[in-house]
C-alpha positions as CSV (number, residue, x, y, z in Angstrom):
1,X,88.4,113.1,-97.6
2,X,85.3,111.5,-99.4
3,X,83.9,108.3,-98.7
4,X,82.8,106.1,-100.8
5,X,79.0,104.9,-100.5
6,X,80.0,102.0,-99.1
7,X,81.6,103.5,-96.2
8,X,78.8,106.2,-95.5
9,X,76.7,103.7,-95.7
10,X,78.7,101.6,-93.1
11,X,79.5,105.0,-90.6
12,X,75.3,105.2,-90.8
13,X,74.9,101.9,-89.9
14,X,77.7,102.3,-86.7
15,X,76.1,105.8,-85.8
16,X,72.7,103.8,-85.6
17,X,73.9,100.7,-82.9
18,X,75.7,103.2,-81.0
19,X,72.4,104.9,-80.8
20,X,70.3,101.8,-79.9
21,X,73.3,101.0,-77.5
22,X,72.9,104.2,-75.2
23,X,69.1,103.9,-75.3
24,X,69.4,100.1,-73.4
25,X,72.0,101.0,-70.9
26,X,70.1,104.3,-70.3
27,X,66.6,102.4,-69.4
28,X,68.1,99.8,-67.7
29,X,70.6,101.9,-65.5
30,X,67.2,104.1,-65.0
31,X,65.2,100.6,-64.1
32,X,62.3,101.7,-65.2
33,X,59.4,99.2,-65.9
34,X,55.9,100.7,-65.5
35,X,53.7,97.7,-65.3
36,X,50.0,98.3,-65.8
37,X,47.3,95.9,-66.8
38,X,46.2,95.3,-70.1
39,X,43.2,94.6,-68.9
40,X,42.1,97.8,-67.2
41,X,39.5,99.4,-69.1
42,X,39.9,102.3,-68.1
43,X,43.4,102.9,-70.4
44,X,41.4,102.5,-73.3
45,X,40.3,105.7,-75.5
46,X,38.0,106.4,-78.6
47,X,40.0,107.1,-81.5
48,X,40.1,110.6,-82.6
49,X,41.0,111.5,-86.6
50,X,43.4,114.6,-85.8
51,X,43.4,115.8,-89.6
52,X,40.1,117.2,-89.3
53,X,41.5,119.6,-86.1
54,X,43.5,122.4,-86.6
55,X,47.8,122.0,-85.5
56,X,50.1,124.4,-84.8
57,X,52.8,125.3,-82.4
58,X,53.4,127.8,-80.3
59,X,56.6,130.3,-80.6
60,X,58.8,127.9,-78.5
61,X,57.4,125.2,-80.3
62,X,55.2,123.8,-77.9
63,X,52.5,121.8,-79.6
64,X,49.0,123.0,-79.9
65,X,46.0,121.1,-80.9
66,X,42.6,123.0,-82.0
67,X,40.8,126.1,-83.7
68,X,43.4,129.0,-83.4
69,X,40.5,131.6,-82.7
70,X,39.5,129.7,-79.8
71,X,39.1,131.5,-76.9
72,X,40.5,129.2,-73.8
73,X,43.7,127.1,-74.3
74,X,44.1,124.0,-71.5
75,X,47.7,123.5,-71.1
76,X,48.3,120.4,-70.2
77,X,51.9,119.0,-68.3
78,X,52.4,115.4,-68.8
79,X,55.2,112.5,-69.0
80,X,54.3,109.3,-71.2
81,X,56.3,107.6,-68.4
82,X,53.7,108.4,-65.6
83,X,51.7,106.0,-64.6
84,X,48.9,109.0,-63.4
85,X,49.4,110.1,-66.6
86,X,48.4,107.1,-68.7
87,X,45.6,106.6,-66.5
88,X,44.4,110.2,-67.1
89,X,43.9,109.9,-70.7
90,X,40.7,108.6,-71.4
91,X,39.6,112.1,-69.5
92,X,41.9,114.0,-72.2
93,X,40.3,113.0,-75.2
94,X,36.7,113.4,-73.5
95,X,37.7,117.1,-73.7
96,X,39.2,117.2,-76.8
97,X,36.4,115.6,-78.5
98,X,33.7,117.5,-76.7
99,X,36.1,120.9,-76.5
100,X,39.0,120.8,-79.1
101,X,37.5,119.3,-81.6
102,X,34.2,121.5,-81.5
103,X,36.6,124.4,-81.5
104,X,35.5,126.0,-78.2
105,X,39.1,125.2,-76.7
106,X,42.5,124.6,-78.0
107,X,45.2,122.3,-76.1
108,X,48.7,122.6,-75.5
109,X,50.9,119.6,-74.9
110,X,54.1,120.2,-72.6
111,X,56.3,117.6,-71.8
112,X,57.2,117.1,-68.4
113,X,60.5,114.8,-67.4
114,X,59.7,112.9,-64.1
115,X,62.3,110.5,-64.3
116,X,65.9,109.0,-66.0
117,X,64.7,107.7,-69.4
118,X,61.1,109.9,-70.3
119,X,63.6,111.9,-72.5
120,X,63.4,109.4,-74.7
121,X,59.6,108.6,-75.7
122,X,59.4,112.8,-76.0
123,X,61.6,112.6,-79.0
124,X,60.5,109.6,-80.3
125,X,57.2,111.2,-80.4
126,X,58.2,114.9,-81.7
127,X,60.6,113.0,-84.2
128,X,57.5,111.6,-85.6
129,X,56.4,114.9,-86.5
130,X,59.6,115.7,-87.9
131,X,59.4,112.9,-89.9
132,X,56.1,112.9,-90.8
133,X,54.5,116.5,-90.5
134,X,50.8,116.6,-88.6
135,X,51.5,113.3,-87.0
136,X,52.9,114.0,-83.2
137,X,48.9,113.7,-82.2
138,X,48.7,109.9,-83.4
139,X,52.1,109.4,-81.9
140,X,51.1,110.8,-78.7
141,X,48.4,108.4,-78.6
142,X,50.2,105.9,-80.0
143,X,53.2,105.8,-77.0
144,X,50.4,106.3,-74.3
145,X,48.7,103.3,-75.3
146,X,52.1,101.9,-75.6
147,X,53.9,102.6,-72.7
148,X,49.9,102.2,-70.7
149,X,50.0,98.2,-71.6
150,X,53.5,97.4,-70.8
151,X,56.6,97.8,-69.5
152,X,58.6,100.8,-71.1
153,X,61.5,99.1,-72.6
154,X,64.3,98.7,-75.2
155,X,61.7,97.4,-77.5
156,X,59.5,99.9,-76.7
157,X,60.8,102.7,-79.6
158,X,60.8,99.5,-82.3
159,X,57.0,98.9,-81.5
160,X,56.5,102.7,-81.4
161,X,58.3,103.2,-85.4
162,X,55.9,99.9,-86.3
163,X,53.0,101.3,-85.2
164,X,53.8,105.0,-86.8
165,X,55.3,103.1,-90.3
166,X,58.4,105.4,-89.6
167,X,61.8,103.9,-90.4
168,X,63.0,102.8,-87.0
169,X,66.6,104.0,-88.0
170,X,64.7,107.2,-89.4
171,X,63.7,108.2,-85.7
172,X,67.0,107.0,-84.1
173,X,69.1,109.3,-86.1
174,X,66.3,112.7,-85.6
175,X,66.3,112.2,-81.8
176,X,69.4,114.4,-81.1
177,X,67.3,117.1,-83.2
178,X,64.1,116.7,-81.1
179,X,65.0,119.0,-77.9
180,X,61.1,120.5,-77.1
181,X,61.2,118.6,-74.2
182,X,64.2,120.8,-72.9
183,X,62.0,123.5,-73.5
184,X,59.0,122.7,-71.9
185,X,60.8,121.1,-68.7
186,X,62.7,124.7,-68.5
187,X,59.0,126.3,-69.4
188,X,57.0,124.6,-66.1
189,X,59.8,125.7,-64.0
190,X,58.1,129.7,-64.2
191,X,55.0,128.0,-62.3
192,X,55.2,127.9,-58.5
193,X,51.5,125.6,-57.9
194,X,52.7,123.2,-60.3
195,X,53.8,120.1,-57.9
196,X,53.8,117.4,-60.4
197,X,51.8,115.8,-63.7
198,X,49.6,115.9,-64.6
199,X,48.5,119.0,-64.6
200,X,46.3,121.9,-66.2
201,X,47.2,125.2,-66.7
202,X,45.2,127.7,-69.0
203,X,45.4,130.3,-71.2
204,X,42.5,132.9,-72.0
205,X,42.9,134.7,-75.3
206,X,46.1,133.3,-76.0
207,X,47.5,135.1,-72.3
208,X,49.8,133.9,-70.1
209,X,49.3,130.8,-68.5
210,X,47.3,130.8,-65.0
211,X,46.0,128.7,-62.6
212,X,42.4,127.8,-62.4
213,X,41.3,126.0,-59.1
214,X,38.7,124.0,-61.1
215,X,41.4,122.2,-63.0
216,X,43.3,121.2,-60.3
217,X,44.3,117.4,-60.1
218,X,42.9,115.8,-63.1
219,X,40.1,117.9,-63.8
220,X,37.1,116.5,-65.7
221,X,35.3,117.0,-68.8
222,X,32.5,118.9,-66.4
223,X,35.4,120.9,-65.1
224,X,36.7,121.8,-68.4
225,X,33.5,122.9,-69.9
226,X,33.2,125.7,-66.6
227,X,36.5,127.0,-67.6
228,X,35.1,127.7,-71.0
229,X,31.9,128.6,-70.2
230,X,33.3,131.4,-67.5
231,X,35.0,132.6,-70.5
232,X,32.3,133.4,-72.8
């Protein structure tokens, strides 16, 4: 049977609140409320313009930020919904300004579940990209600083579309299409030292991934630039 407009327009709409409905229940069944001050200092980080830094993805569709011919790749583990995490990041773009974006390193981004609901800022923020090709690293940013400076809630993904200029109803209906997070949670299982995010893994020539006893913990940008300087 065809509908008429009317009615697609009408099962759209119904698809859409049934959507928003199971994203409430499932953060406040999860009762998850990271509180963090807005005025620690030491959440806030430089702005970086990721269209002048090479993106690709890796063949299970990890995400991958910087020079392909680099010769050291920092995999990094994370969850937007860890508070260790957030506070980790002004460290992250240290090294991808001063490693990444010189093109002496590349970084890979794997998403890390550590509770109930972090399933949902993951596809928020790969549905960005979906939506909007070459954007998942302003949208990274974007629900870091987001979920850093208050409580991840049921308001959280409308403040998250406003701040991309994505159609809030746009990344509401891709979310059952953005599964990397599956992926990379099935991905860190392989790694017997990793005991939680974040945490830094690395790649030389594009090899496996290994452990590096100088990025253990949250490694700094000191640390970093060893790694790639033991690899030249």
């Amino acid at each position: 049977m065809t509908l008429s407009p009317k009615r697609k327009n009408d099962s759209k709409s119904n698809q859409m609140v049934i959507l928003v409905g199971i994203l409430i229940v499932a953060i406040i069944a999860a009762g998850v409320f990271i509180f963090i001050s807005t005025n620690d200092t030491s959440l806030s980080t430089a702005d970086i313009d990721y269209s002048e830094i090479p993106q690709s993805r890796t063949e299970d569709g990890a995400f991958v930020l910087g020079n392909e011919d680099a010769p050291v790749t920092f995999v990094v583990f994370e969850d937007f919904l860890c508070p260790h995490c957030q506070a980790y990041q002004p460290d992250v773009h240290d090294m991808i300004q001063q490693l990444v974006a010189t093109g002496q390193a590349k970084m890979e981004f794997r998403m890390v579940q550590t509770n109930q609901v972090s399933y949902i800022p993951f596809s928020l923020v790969e549905c960005a990209d979906i939506l909007e090709p070459g954007s998942f690293w302003d949208a990274h940013d974007t629900m870091f600083e987001l979920a850093a400076a208050r409580s991840f809630n049921e308001n959280t993904p409308r403040q998250f579309a406003e701040k991309m200029d994505i159609p809030y109803g746009d990344l509401l209906s891709c979310q059952p299409d953005a599964t990397q997070y599956q992926v990379d949670g099935q991905f860190v299982q392989r790694f017997d030292w990793f005991s939680g995010t974040p945490a830094v893994g690395v790649r030389l020539n594009d090899g496996p991934v290994q452990q590096n006893p100088l990025l253990a913990g949250r490694p700094t940008v000191a640390q970093f630039q060893q790694v790639v300087a033991a690899a030249q």
